[in-house]
ZATOR-824400 format. One line per field, with one value per residue: residue in three letters; z, y, x of N, C-alpha, C, O, CB in turn. Coordinates in steps of 0.001 Angstrom, whole numbers, plus 500000, padded with zeros to 6 digits. Glycine has a CB too. Example, Ala and Ser with C-alpha at 12.3 -4.5 7.8 and 13.67 -1.06 7.14 Angstrom:
# ZATOR-824400
residu = c(ALA|SER)
n_zz = c(507800|507080)
n_yy = c(494310|497750)
n_xx = c(513190|512850)
ca_zz = c(507800|507140)
ca_yy = c(495500|498940)
ca_xx = c(512300|513670)
c_zz = c(507800|507870)
c_yy = c(496700|500030)
c_xx = c(513200|512900)
o_zz = c(508465|508039)
o_yy = c(496681|501138)
o_xx = c(514236|513409)
cb_zz = c(509046|505725)
cb_yy = c(495527|499402)
cb_xx = c(511308|514084)
***
This chain:
# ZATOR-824400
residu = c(UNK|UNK|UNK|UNK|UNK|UNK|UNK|UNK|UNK|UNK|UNK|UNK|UNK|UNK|UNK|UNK|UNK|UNK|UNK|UNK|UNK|UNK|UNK|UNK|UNK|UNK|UNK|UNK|UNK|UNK|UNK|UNK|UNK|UNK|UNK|UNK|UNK|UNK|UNK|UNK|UNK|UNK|UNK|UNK|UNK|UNK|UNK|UNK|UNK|UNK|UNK|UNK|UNK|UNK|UNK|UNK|UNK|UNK|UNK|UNK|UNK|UNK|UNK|UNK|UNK|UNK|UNK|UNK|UNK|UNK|UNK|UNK|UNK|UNK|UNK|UNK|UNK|UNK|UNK|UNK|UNK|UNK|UNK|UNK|UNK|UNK|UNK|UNK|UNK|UNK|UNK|UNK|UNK|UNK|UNK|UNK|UNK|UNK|UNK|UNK|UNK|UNK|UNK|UNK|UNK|UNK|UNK|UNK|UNK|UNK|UNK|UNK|UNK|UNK|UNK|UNK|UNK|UNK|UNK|UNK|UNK|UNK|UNK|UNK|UNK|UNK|UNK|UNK|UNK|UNK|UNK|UNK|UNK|UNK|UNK|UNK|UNK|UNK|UNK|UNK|UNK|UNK|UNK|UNK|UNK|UNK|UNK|UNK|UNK|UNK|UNK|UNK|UNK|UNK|UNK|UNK|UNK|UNK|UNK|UNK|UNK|UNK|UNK|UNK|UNK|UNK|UNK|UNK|UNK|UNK|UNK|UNK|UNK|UNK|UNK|UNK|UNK|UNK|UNK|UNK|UNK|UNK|UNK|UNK|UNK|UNK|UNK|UNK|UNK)
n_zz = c(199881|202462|204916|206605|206481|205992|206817|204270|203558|202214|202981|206122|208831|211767|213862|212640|211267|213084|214322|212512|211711|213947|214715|211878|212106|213930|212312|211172|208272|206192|205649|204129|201898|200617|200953|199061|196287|194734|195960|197627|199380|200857|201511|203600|206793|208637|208027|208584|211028|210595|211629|214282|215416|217713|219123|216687|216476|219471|219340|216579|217396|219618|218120|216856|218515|219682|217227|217849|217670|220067|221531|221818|219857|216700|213455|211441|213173|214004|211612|211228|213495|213180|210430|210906|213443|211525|209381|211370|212131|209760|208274|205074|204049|206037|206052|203889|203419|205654|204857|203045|203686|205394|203421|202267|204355|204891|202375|201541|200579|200320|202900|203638|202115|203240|205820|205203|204489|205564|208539|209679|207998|207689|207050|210379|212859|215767|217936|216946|215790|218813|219271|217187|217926|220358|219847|217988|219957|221634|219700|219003|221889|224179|226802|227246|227245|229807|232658|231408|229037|228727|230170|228434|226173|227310|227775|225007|224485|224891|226559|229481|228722|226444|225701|226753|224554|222321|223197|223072|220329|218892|220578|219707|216804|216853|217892|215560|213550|213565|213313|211233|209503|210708|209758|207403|205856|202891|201737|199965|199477)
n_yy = c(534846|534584|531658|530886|530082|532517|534894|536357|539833|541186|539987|540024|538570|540089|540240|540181|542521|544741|544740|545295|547921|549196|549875|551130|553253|554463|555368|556601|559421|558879|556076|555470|554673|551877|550671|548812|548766|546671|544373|541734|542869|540745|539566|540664|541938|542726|540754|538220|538307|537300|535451|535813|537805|539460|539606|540915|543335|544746|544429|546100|548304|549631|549506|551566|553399|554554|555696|558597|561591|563479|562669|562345|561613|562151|562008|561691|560154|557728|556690|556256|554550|552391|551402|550886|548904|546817|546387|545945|543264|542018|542084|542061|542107|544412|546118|547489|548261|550316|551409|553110|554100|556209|557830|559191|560826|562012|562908|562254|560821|559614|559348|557456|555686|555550|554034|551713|550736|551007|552859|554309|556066|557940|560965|562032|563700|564319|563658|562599|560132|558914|558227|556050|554316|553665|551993|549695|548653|547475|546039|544352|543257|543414|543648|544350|546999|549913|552467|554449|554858|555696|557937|558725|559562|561019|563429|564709|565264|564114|563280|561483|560368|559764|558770|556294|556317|555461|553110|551564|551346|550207|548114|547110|546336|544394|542721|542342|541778|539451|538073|538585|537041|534761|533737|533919|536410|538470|536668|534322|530880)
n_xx = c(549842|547797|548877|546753|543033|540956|538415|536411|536946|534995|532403|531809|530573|528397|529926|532543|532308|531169|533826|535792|534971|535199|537662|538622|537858|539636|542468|544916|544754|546755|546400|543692|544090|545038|548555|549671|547878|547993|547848|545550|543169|542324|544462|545583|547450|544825|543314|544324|543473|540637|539412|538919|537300|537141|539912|540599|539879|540558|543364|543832|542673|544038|546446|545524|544974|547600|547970|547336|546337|546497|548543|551870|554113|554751|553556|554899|557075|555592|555651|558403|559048|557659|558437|561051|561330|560130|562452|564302|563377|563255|561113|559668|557008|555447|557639|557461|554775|554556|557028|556066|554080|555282|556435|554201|553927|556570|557304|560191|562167|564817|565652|564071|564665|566778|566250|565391|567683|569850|570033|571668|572948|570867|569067|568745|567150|568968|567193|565643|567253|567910|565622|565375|567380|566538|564294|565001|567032|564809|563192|565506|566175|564583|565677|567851|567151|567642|567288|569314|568758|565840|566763|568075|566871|564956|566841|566638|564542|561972|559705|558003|555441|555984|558139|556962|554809|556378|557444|555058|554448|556454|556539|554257|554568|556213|554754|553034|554502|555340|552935|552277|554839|554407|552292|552449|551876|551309|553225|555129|554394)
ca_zz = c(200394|204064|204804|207445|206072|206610|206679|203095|204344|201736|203419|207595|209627|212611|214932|212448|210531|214063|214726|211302|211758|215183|214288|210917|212528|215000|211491|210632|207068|205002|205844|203625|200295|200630|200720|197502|195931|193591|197044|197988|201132|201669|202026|204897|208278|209320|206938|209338|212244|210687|212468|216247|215728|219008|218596|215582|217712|220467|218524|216136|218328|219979|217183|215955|219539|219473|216728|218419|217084|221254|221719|222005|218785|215557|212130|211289|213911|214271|210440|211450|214469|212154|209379|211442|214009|210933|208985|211928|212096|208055|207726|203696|204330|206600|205661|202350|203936|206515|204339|201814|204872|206116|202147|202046|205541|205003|200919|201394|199453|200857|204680|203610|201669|203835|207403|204734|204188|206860|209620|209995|207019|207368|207651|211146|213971|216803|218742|216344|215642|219622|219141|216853|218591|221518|218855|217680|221425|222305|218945|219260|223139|225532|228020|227618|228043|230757|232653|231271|227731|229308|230130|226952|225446|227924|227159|223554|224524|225292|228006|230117|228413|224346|225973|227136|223362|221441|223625|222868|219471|218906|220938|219033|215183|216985|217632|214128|212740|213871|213141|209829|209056|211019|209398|205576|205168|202125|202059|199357|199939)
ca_yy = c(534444|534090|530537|530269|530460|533969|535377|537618|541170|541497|538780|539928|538209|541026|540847|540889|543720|545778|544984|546471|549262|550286|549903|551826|555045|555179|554905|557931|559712|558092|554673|555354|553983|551063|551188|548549|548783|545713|543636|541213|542806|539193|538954|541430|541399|543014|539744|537412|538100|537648|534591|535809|539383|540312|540218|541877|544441|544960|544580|547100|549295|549547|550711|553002|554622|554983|556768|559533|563193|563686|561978|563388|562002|563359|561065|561068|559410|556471|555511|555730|553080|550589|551237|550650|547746|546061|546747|544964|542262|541275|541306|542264|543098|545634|547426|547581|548972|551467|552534|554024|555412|556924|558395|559454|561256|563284|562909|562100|559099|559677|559062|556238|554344|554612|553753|550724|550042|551674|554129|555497|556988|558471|562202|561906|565099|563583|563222|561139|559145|558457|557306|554589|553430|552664|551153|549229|548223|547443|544715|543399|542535|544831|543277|545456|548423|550399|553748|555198|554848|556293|559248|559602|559974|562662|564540|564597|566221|562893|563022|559781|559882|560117|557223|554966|555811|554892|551491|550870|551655|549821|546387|546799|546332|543367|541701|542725|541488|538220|537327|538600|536365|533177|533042|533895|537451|538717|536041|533110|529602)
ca_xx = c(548549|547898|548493|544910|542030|540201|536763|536454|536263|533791|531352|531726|529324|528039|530934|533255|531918|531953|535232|536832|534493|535761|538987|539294|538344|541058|543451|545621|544365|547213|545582|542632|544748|546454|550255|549815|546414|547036|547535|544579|542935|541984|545537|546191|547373|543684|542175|544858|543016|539431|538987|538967|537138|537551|541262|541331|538736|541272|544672|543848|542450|545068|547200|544499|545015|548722|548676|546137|547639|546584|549622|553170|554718|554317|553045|556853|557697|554947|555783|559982|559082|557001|559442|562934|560746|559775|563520|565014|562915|563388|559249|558791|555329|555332|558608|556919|553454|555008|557899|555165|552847|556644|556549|553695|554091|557363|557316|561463|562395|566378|564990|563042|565366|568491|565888|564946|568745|571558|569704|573058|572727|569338|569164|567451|567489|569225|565850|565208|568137|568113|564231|565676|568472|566075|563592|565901|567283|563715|562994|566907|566517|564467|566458|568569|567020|567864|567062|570082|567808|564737|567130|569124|565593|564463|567484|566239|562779|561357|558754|557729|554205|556242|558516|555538|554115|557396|557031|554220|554143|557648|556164|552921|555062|557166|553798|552165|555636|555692|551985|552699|555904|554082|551055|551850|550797|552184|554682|554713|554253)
c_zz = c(201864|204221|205607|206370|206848|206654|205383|204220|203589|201985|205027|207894|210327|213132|213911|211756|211457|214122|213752|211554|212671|215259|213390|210833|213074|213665|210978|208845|205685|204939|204919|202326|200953|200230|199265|197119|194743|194636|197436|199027|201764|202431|202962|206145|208784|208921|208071|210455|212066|211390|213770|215958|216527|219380|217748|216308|218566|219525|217720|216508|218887|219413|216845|217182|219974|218876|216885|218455|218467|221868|221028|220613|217644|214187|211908|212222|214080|212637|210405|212198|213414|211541|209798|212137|212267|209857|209686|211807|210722|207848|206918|203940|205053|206662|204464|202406|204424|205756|203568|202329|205107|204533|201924|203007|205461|203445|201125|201161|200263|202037|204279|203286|202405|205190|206664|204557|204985|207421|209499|209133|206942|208029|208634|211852|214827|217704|217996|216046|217372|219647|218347|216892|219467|220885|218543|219223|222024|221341|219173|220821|224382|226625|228854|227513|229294|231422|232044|229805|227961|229301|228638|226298|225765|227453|225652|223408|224527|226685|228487|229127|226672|224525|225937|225243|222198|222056|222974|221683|218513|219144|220126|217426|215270|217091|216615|213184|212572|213329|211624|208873|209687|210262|207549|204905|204162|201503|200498|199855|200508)
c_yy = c(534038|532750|529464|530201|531935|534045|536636|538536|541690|540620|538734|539388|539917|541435|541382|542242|544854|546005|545669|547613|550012|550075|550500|553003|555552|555665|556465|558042|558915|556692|554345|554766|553051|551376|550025|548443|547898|544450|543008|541706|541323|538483|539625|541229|541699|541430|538461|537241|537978|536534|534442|537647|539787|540414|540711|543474|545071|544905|546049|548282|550004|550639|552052|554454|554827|555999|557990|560610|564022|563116|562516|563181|562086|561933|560358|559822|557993|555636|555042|554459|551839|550363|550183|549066|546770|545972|545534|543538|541337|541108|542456|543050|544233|546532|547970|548715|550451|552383|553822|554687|556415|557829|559626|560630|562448|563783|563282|560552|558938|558781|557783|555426|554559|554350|552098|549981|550429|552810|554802|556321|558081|559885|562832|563357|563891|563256|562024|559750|558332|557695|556157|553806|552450|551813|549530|547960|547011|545809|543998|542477|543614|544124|543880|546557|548598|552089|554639|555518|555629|557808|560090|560138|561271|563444|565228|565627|565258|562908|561567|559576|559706|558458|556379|554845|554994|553425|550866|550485|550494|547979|545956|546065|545277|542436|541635|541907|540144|537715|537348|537372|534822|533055|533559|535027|538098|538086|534713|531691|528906)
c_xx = c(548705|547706|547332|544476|541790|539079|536902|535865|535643|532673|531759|530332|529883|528882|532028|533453|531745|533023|536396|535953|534939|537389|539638|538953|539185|542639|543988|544649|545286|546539|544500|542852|545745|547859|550419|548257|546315|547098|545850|544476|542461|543642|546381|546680|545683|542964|542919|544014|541394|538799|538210|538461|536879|538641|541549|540697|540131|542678|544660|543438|543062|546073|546759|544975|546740|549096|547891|547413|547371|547801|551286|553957|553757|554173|554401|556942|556798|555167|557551|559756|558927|558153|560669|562487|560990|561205|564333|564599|562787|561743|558692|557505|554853|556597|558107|555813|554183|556218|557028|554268|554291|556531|556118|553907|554768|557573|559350|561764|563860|565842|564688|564093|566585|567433|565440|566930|569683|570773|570435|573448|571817|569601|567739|568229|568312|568452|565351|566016|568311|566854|565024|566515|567775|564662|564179|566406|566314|563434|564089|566500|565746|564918|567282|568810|567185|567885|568227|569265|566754|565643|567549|567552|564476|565386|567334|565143|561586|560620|558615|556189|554714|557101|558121|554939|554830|557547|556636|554255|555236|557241|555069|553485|555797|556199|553255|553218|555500|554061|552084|553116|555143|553197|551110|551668|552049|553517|554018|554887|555199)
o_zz = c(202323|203838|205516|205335|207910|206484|205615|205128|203884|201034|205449|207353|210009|213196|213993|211698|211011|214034|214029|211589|212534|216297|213496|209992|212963|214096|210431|208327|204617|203820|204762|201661|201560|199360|198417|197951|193925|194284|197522|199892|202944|203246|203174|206680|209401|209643|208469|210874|212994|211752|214218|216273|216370|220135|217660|216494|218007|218874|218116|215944|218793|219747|216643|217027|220965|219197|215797|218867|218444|223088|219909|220087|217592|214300|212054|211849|214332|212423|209877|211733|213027|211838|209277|211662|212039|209171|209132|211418|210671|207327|207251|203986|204659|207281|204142|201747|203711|205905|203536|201814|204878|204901|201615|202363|205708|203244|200876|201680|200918|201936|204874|204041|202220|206096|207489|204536|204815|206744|209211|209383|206197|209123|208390|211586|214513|218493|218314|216063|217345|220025|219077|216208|219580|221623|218921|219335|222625|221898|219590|220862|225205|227547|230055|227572|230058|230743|232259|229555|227129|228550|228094|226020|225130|226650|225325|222558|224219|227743|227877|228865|225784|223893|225254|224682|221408|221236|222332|221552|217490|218416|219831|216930|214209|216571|216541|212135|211439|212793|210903|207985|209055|209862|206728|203709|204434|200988|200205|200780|200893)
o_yy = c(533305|532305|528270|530228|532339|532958|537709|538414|542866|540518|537616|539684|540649|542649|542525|542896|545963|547143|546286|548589|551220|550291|550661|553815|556707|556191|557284|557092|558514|556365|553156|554371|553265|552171|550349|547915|547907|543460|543852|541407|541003|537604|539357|540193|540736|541046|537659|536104|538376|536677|533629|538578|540786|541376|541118|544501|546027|545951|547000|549297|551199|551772|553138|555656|555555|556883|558548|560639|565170|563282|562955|564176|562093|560945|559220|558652|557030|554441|554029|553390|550889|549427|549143|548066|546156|545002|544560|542684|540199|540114|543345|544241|544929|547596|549091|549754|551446|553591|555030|555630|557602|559002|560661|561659|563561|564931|564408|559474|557897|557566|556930|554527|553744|554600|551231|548773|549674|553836|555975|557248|559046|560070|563436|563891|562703|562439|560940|558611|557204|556525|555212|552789|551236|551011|548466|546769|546001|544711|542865|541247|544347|544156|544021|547187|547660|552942|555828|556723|556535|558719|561191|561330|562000|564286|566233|566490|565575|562519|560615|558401|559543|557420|555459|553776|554204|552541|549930|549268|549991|547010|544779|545237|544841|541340|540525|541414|539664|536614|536354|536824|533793|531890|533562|535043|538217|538643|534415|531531|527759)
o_xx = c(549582|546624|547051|545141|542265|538527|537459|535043|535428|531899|532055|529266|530820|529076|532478|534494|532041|533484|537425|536702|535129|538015|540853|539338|539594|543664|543249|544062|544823|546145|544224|541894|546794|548215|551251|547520|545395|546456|544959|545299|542315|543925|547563|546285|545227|542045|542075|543797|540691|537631|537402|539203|536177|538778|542707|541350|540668|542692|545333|543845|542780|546421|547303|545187|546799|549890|547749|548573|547813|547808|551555|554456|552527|554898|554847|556864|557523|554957|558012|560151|559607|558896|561071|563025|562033|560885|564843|565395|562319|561236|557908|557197|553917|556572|558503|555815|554315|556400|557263|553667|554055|556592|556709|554110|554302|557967|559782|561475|563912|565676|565348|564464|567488|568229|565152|567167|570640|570829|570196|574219|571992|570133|566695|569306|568240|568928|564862|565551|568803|566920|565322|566628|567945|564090|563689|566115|566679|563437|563853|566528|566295|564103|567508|569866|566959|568457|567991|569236|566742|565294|567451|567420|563714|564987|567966|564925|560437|561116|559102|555934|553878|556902|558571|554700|554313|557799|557113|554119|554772|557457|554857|552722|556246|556410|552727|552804|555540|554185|551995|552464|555382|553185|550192|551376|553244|554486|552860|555683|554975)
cb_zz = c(199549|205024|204826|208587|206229|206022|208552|201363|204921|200511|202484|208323|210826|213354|216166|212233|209748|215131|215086|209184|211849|216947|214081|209817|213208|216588|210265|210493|207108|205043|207182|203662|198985|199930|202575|197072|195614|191638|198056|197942|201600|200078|201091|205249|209393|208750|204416|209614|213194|209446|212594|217470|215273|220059|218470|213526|219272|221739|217373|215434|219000|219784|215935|216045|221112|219107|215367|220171|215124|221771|221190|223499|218546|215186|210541|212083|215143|214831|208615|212411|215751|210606|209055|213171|214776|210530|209307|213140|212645|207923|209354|203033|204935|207848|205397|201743|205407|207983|203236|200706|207245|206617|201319|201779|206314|205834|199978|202556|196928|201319|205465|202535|199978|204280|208426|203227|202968|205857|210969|210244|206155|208168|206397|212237|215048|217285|218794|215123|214942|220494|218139|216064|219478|223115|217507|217198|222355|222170|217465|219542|223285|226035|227808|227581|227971|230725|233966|231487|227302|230932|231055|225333|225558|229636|227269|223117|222888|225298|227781|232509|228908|223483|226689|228740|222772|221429|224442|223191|219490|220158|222589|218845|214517|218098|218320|213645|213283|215610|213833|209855|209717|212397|210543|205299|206488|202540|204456|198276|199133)
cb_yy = c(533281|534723|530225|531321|529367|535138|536230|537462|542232|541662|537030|541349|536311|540814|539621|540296|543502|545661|543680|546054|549351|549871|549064|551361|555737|553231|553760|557587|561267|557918|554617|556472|555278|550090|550692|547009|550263|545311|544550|540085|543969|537760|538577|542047|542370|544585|539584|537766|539245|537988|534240|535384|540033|540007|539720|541461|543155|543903|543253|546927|549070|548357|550282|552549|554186|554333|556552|559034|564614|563301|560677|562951|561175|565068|562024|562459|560201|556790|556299|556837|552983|550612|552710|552273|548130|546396|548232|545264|542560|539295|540942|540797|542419|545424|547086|546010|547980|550818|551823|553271|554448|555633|557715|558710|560381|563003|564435|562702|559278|561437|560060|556197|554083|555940|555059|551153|550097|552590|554049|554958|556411|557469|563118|560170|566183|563944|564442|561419|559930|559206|558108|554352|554285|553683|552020|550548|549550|549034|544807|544692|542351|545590|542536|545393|548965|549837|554078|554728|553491|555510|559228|558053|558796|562977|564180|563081|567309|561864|563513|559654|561046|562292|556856|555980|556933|555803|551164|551267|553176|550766|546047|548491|547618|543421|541643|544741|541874|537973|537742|539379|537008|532648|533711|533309|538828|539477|535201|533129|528951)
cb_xx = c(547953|546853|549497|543678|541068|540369|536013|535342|537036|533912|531655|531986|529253|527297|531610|533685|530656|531915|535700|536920|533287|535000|539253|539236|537720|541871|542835|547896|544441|548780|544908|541995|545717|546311|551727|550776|545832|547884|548039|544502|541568|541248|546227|545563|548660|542861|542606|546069|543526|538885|539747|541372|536525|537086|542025|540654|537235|541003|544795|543556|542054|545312|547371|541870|543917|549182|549049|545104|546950|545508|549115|554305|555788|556062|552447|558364|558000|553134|555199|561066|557577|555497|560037|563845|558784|558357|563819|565110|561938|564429|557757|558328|554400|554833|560216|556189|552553|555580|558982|554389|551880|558518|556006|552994|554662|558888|555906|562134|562652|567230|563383|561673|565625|570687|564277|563722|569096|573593|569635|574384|572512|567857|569500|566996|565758|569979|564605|564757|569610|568557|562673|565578|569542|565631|563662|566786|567063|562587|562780|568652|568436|562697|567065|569151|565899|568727|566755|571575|567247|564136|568232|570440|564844|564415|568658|565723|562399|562400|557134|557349|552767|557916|558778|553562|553558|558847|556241|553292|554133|558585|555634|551853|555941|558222|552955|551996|556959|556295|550729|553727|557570|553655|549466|550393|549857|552332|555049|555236|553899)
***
């Protein structure tokens, strides 16, 4: 149970009943079934933020537009980030969520459960295994990233505009992570 209070997302006042609306079109097609469907949506991250719906407005938005199939990576790859982001970071709730969008995605159970338990196992391409090194890099310490990372990732077939999205996409699951794990979601008492 989330340990705020929320606003039931079956009882939005105006704003907040915009703000999930313009937010759960931007949402990839697996999105439309929960990743657990005996889960309380009262007890979501979207239900965390029903407080302030103009941050849940803009936050999720956000995501919604990350994962835009106008955009250089591929489904795979935006449920590997969450997955591996949220893997490193130990946050239950969204390795749980994203492993089963990542499932659903490539329908490989192998992949899933070694990027849920040893990467180095995971039968990734090497474009991809260098995406989640610098994933990885990026939640551990982006400190210490460095252009030599930016390159290794071009050499891969990594453009500057697939780079900027694996950023984003990467910083977006370290902030989603953490509101997660602070405030309760999915978590017990």
């Amino acid at each position: 149970m989330t340990w705020i209070r929320t606003v039931p997302l079956a009882e939005p006042d105006e704003r907040l009943r915009k703000a999930m609306e313009a937010q759960m079109g931007l949402y990839p097609k697996e999105y439309a079934q929960p990743s657990d469907p005996n889960r309380d949506p009262n007890d979501g991250i979207v239900a965390s933020h029903s407080l302030i719906p103009e941050a849940l407005e803009h936050a999720f938005s956000t995501f919604g537009a990350l994962m835009s199939p106008d955009l250089p990576l591929t489904r795979r790859h935006h449920e590997m980030i969450a997955t591996i982001v949220s893997v490193t970071n130990r946050c239950v709730y969204r390795i749980q969520a994203h492993a089963e969008f990542l499932r659903r995605v490539t329908l490989d159970e192998e992949m899933v459960r070694a990027l849920e338990t040893d990467y180095t196992k995971a039968p990734l391409t090497e474009p991809e295994r260098v995406m989640v090194d610098y994933v990885i890099k990026i939640t551990k310490d982006a400190t210490m990233v460095s252009p030599a990372d930016h390159e290794r990732l071009r050499q891969n077939g990594f453009d500057d505009k697939a780079i900027l999205q694996i950023t984003l996409i990467a910083s977006w699951f370290n902030y989603i992570n953490r509101v997660a794990d602070a405030l309760g979601v999915g978590r017990e008492g």
